[in-house]
C-alpha positions as CSV (number, residue, x, y, z in Angstrom):
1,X,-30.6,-16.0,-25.4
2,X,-27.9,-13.8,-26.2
3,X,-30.1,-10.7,-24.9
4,X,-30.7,-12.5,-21.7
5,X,-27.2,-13.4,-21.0
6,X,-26.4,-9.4,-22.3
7,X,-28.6,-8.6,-19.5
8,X,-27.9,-10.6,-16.9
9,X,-24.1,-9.7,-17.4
10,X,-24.9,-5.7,-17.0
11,X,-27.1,-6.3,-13.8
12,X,-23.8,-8.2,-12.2
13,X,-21.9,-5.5,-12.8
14,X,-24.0,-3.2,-11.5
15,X,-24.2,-4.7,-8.9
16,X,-20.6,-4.9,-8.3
17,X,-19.9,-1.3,-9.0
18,X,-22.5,-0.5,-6.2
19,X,-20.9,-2.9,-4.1
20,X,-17.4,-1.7,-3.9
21,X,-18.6,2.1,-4.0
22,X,-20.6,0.9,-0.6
23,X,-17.3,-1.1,0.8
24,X,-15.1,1.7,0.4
25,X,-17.6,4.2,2.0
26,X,-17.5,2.4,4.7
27,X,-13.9,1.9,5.2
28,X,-12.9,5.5,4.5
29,X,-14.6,5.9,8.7
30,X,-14.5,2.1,9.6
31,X,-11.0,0.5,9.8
32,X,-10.9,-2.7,7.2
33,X,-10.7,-6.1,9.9
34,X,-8.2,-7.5,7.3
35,X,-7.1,-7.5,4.0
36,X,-7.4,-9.8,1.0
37,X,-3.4,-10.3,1.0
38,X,-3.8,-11.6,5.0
39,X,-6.0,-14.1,3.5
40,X,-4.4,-15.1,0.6
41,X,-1.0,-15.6,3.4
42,X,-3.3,-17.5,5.7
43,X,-4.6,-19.6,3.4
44,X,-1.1,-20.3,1.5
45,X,0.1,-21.7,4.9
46,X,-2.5,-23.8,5.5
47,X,-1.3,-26.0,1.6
48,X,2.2,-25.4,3.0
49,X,1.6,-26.9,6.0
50,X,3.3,-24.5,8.2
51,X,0.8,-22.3,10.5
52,X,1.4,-19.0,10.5
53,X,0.5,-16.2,13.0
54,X,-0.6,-13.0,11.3
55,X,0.4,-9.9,13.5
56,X,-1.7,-6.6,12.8
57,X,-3.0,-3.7,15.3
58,X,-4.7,-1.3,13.6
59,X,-3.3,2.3,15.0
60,X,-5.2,5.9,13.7
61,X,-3.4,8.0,11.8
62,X,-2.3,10.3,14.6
63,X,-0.6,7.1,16.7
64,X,1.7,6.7,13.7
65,X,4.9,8.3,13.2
66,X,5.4,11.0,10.9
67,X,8.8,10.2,10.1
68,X,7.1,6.4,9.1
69,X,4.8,8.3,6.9
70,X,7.4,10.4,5.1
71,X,9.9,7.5,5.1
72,X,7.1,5.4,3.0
73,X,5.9,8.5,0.5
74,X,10.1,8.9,0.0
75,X,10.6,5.4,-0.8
76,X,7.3,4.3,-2.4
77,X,5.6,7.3,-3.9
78,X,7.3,10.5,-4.6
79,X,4.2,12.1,-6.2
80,X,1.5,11.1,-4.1
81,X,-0.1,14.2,-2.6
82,X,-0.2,15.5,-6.7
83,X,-1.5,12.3,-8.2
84,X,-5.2,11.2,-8.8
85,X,-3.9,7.4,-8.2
86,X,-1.7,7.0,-11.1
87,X,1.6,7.9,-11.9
88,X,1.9,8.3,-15.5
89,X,5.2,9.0,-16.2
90,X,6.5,6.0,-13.8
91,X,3.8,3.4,-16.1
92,X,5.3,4.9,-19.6
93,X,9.1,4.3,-17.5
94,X,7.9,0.8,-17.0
95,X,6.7,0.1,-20.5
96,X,9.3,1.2,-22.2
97,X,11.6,-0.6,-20.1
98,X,9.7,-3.5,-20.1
99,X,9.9,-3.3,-24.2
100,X,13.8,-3.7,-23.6
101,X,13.1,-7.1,-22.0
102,X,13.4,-6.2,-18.2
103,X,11.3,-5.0,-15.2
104,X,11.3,-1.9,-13.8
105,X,9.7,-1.1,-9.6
106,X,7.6,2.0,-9.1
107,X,5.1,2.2,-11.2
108,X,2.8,1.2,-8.9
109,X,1.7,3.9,-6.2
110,X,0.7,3.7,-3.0
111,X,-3.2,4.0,-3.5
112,X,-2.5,1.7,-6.1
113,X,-1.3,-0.5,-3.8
114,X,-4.0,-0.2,-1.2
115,X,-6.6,-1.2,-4.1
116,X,-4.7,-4.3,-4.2
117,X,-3.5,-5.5,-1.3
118,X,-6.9,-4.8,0.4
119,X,-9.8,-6.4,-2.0
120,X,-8.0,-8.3,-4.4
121,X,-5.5,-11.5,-5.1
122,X,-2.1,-11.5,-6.1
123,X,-1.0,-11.8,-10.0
124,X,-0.5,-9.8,-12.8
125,X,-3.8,-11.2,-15.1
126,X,-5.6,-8.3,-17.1
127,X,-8.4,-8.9,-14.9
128,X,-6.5,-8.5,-11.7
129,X,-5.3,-5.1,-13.0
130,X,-8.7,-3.9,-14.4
131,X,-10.3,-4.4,-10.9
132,X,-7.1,-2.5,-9.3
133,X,-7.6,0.6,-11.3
134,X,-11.4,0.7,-10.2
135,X,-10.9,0.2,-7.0
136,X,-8.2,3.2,-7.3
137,X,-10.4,5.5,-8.9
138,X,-12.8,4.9,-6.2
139,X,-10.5,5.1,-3.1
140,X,-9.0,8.4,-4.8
141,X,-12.5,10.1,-5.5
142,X,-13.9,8.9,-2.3
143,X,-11.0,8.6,0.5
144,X,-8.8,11.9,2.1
145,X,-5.0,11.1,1.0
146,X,-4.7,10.8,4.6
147,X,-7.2,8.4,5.1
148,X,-5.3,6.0,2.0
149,X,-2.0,6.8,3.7
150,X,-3.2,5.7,6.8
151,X,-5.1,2.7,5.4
152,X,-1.8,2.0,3.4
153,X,0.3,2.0,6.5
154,X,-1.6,-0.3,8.6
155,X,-1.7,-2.9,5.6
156,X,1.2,-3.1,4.2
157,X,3.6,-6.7,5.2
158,X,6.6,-5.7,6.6
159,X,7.6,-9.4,7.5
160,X,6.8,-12.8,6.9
161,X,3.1,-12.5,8.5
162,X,3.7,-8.9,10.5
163,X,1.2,-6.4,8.7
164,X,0.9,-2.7,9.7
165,X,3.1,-0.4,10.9
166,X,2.4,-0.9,15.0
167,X,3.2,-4.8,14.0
168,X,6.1,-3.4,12.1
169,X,7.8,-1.3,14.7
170,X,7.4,-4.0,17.5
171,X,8.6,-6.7,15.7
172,X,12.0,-5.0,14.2
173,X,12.3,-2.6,16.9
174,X,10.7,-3.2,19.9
175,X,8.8,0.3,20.2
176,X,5.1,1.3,19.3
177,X,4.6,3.1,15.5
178,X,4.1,6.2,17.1
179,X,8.3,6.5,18.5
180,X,9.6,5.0,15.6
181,X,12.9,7.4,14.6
182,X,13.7,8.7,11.5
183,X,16.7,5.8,10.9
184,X,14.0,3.2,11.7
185,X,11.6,4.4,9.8
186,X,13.4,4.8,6.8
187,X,14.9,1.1,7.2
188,X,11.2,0.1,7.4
189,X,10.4,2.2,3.8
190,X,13.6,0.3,2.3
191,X,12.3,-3.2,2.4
192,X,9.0,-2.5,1.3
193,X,10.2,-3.7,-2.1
194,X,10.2,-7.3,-1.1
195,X,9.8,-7.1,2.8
196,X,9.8,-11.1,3.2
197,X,13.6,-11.4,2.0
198,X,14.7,-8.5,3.3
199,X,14.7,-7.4,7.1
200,X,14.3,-3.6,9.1
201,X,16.0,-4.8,11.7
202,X,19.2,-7.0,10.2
203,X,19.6,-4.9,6.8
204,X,21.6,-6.0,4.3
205,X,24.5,-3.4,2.5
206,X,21.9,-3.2,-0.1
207,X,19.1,-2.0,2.4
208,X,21.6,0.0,4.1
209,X,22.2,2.4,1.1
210,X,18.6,2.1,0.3
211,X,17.6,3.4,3.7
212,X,20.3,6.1,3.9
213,X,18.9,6.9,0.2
214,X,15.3,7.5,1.9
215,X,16.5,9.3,4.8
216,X,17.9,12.2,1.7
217,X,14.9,11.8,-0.1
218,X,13.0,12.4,3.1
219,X,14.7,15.9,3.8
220,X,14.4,16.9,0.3
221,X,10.7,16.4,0.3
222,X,10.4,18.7,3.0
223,X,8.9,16.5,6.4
224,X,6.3,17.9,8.3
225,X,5.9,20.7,6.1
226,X,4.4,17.9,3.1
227,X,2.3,16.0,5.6
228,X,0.7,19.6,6.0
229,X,0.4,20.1,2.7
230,X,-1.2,16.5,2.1
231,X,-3.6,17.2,4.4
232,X,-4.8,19.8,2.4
233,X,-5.6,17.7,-0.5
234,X,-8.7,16.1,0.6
235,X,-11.1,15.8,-1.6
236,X,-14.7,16.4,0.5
């Protein structure tokens, strides 16, 4: 019984594994039609009772602004194009701090991110986590770092509801993602942290500083000149 059960346990994953290698083929050409956190809002508004109309338009990379995309890496993930999907030095940061008894933001990066917010549910379970590194390793082995930028930026919730960055830019701004400034895009990138309490478009002091903090970060990194040098680090 036990070697039956061993069995049929190693042919689901298998299974599994060929599954998601085969899903994230396809999206690294085919733009995802949702993502499991649209769900998961959808379906938390329907026990709420309050309706709620999700806003996405999926835009391709070259119909989103630069400034949006180095406004995000600045804010979100300063070591993306040298990463492999993890930042070590940001998850031994948030273990020893967590040790101390607090939190720590960061340690997550933006293909983890992506792993998450497009196949999997919210939580911290050991589970939850396990599945997000897989689906990180497979995104980063099989995905440009364009193609997970631009997957990230036309996931993300910016807003109660308002996903991706053409959503994004409309809703705060009134302007497509493609004319969004530098200001606006790094007041976007500020709120990222918790982007249902806090708003692009009537920022707090606290987003403010954030923002203005981005906007350095932003110049320091080098603009145009790292989205060249991102391009460059495509895998095949």
């Amino acid at each position: 019984m036990l070697q039956s059960l061993f069995r049929r346990l190693l042919k689901a994953l298998l299974w599994f594994a060929a599954g998601s290698v085969i899903l994230v083929l396809i999206f690294r050409w085919i733009p995802p039609p949702g993502t499991a956190l649209m769900v998961e809002r959808k379906v938390e508004s329907w026990f709420d009772g309050q309706p709620i109309d999700l806003q996405r338009d999926w835009q391709p990379w070259d119909k989103i602004s630069d400034n949006l995309k180095i406004a995000v890496i600045a804010g979100e993930d300063q070591k993306f194009a040298e990463h492999w999907g993890f930042d070590v030095d940001a998850i031994q940061a948030a273990i020893l701090h967590n040790e101390r008894g607090g939190s720590i933001r960061g340690a997550s990066t933006l293909s983890q991110q992506v792993s998450k917010n497009l196949f999997l549910w919210s939580g911290r379970s050991y589970l939850r986590k396990g599945l997000e590194a897989w689906f990180t390793m497979l995104v980063e082995l099989l995905w440009s770092k364009e193609r997970i930028l631009e997957v990230y930026l036309n996931s993300v919730e910016w807003d109660e509801g308002v996903f991706g960055a053409q959503a994004a830019a409309q809703h705060h701004f009134r302007v497509n993602a493609s004319a969004l400034t530098v200001q606006q895009a790094s007041y976007l990138a500020a709120v990222l942290p918790n982007p249902r309490e806090w708003s692009a478009s009537h920022p707090s002091s606290y987003v403010s500083r954030r923002a203005g903090w981005i906007r350095q970060q932003m110049r320091q990194l080098g603009g145009d000149g790292y989205l060249a040098n991102l391009n460059s680090s495509r895998r095949w």
